[in-house]
C-alpha positions as CSV (number, residue, x, y, z in Angstrom):
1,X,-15.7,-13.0,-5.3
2,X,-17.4,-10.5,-7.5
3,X,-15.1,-8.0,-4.9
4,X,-11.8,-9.8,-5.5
5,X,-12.8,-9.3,-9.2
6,X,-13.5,-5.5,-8.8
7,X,-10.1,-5.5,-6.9
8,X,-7.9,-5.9,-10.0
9,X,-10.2,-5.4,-13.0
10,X,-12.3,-2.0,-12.3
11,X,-15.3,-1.0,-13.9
12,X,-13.3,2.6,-14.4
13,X,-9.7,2.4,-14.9
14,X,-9.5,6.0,-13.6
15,X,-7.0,7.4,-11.6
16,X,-8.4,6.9,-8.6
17,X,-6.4,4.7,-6.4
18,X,-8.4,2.9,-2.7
19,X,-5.3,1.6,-1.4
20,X,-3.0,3.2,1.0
21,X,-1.5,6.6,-0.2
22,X,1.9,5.0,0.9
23,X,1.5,2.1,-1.4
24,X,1.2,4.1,-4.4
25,X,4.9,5.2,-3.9
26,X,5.8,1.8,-3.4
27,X,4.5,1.3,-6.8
28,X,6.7,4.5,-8.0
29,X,9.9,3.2,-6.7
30,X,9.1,0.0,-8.4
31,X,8.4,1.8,-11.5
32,X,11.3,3.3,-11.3
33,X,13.9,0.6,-10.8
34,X,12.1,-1.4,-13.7
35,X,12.8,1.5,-16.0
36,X,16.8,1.7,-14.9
37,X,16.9,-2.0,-15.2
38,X,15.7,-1.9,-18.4
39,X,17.5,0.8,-19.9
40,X,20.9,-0.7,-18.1
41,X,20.5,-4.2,-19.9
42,X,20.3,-2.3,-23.1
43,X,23.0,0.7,-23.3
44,X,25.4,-1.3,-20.3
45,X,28.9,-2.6,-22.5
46,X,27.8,-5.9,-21.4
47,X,24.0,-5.5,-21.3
48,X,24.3,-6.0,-17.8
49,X,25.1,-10.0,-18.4
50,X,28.7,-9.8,-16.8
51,X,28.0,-6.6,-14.5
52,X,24.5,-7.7,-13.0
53,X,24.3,-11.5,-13.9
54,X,27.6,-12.6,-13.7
55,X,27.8,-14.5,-16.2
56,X,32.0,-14.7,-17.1
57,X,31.5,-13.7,-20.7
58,X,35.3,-12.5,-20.9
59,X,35.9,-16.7,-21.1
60,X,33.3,-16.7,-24.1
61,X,34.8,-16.6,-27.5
62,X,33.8,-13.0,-28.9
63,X,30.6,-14.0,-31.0
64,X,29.4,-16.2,-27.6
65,X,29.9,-12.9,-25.8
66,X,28.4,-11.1,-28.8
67,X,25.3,-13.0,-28.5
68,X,24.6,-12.9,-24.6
69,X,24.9,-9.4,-24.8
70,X,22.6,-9.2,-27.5
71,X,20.3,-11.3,-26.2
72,X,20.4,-9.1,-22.7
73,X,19.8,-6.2,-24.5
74,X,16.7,-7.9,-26.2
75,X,15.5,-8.3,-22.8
76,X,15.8,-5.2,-22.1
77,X,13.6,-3.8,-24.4
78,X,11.0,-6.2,-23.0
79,X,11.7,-4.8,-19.8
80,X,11.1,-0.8,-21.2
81,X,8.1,-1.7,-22.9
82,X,6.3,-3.3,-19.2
83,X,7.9,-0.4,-17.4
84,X,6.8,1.9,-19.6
85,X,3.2,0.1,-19.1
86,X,3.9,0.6,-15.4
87,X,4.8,4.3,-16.0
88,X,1.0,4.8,-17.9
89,X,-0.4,3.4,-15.2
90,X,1.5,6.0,-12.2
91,X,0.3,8.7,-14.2
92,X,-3.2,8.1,-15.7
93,X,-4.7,4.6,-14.8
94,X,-4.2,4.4,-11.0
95,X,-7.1,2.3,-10.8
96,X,-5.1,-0.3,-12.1
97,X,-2.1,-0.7,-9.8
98,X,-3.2,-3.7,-8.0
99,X,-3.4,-5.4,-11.6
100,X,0.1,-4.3,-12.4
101,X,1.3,-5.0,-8.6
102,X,0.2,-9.1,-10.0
103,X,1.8,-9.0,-13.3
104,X,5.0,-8.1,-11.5
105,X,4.6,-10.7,-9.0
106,X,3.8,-13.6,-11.6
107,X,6.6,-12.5,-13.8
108,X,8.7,-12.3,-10.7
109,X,8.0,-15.6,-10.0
110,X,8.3,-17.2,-13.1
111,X,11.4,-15.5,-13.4
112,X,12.7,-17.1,-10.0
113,X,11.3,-20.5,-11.0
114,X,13.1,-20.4,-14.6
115,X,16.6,-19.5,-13.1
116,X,16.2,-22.2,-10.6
117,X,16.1,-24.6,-13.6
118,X,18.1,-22.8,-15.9
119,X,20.5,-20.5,-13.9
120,X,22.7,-18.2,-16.4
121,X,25.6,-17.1,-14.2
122,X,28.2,-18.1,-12.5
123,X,27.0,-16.3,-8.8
124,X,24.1,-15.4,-7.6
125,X,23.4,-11.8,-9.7
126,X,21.3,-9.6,-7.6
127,X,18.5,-9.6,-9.3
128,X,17.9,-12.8,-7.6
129,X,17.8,-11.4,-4.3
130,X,15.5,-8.6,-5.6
131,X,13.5,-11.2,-7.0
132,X,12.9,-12.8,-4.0
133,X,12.4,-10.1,-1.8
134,X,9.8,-8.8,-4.1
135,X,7.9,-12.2,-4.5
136,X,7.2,-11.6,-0.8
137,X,6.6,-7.7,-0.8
138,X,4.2,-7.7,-3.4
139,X,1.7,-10.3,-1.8
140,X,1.7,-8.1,1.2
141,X,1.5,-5.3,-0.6
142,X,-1.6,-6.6,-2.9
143,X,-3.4,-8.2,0.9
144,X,-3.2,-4.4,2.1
145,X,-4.4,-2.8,-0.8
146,X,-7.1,-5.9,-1.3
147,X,-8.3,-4.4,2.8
148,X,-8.3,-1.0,1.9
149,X,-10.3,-1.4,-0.7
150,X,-13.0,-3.9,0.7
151,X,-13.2,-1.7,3.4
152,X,-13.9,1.6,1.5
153,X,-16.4,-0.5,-0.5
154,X,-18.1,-1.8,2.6
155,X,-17.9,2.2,4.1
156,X,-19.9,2.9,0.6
157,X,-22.2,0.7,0.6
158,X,-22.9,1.1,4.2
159,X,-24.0,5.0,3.5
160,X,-25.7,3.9,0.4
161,X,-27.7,2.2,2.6
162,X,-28.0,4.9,4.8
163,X,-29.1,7.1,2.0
164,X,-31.9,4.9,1.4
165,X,-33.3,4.6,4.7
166,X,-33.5,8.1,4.5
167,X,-35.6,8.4,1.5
């Protein structure tokens, strides 16, 4: 327990990452398409509520439109201020990608879970199918990052051991 602990709350959040190199640019890409996402739900004409959720706003009277644009663009800002989190974290806190890796996850599945009782468009956008994709990546993701870095603990430990049989 106190290793699954370890796992996404470090005593250092340095920027030192144990998991696979590999994953780390998984992280990047992810990074990245939270930042586009985020900045295209708040400069997009239609916040990306037509474009991205399909929502038919062009049958909405102008204020209804109005509004679900706004209210994407609201979202988006949400969206820059966790990507921007996510960003901090690439550069300086690497320590902390696993934590981040589960905050995108939850949110990705709350997300999932709230436009299965509440859907807002008329198709299925495709944020839903990225959704759903990524509420299976990232569990994958965080079980071979969780290996990596129970093994390079154990491979620690082990020649701390080995140090001290020494002495």
């Amino acid at each position: 327990m106190k290793t699954f602990v370890g796992f996404f709350f470090p005593r250092a959040a340095d920027n030192r990452f144990e998991g696979p190199s590999w994953i780390q640019y998984i992280f990047y890409g992810f990074t990245g398409l939270m930042l586009w996402r985020s900045q295209h739900h708040i400069f997009s004409d239609d916040g990306g509520s037509h474009s991205v959720a399909g929502i038919p706003i062009d049958t909405f009277s102008r204020g209804g439109a109005e509004s679900i644009i706004g209210l994407f663009a609201q979202w988006g800002i949400s969206q820059l201020l966790l990507a921007s989190v996510f960003l901090l974290i690439a550069f300086r806190y690497r320590a902390l990608i696993p934590l981040m890796f589960l905050i995108a996850w939850i949110e990705n599945l709350f997300r999932l879970g709230v436009g299965l009782y509440k859907p807002i468009g008329a198709t299925d956008p495709p944020g839903l199918v990225g959704s759903v994709i990524f509420s299976i990546v990232i569990p994958l993701v965080l079980l071979l990052c969780f290996k990596a870095y129970r093994d390079s603990k154990k491979s620690t430990e082990s020649h701390l051991t080995e140090i001290s049989l020494e002495l």
